[in-house]
C-alpha positions as CSV (number, residue, x, y, z in Angstrom):
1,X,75.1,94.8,69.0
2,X,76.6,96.5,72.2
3,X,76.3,93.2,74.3
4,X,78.2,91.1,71.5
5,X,80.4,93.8,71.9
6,X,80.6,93.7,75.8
7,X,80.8,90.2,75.8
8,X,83.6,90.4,73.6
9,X,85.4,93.1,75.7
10,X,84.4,91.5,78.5
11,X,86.6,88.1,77.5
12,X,89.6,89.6,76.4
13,X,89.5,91.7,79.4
14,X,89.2,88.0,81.5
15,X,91.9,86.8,79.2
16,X,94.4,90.1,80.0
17,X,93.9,90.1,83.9
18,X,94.7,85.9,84.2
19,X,97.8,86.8,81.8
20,X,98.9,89.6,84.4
21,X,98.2,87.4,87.2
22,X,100.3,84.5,86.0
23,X,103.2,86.6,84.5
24,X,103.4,88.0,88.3
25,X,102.9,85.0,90.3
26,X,105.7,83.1,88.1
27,X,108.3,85.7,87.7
28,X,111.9,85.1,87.5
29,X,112.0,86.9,91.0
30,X,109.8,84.1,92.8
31,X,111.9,80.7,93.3
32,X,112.2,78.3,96.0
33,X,108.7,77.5,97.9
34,X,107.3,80.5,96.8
35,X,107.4,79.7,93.0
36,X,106.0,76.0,94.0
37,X,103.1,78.0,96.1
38,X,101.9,80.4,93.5
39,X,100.7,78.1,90.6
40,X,99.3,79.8,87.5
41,X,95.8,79.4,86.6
42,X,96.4,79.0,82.7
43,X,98.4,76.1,81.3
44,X,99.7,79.1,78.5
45,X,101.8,76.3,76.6
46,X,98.8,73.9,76.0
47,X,96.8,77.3,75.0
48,X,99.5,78.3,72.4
49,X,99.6,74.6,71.2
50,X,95.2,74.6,71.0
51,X,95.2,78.6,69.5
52,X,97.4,76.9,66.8
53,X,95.4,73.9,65.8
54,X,92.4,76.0,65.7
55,X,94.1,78.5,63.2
56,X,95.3,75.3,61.1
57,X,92.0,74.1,61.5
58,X,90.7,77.5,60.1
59,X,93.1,77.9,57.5
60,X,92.3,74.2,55.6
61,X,88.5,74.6,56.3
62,X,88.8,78.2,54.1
63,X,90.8,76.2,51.8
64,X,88.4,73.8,51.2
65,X,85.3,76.4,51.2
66,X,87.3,78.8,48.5
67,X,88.3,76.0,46.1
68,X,84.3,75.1,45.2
C-alpha cells in the first residue's frame, strides 16, 4: 500500500514541478526571443482537452454500469 501511495505522490509531484516550470518559462514577463527559446514541455491545452474526454468517457461508462 505505501508504494501505490508513493507512486501516486510521486506523479502528482512530476505533474506540479513541469506545471511550475512551464508557468515560469512562459510568463507574461518573457517576450521577444526569449519566449521563442523557452518552449514548454507540456502541450497544457491538448491535456485539458484529453483530461476532459476521459471524464466524459468516465461519466457515460458509469451511466451505462449503473442503469443494469
Amino acid at each position: 500500500m505505501r508504494v501505490f501511495l508513493g507512486m501516486i505522490l510521486g506523479a502528482l509531484l512530476l505533474v506540479a514541478g513541469v506545471y511550475i516550470y512551464d508557468s515560469m518559462s512562459t510568463s507574461t514577463v518573457a517576450s521577444g526571443q526569449t519566449a521563442q527559446a523557452n518552449r514548454t514541455i507540456v502541450n497544457w491545452d491538448r491535456v485539458a482537452a484529453d483530461w476532459d474526454v476521459l471524464k466524459r468517457r468516465a461519466r457515460d461508462d458509469w451511466i451505462k454500469l449503473s442503469s443494469k
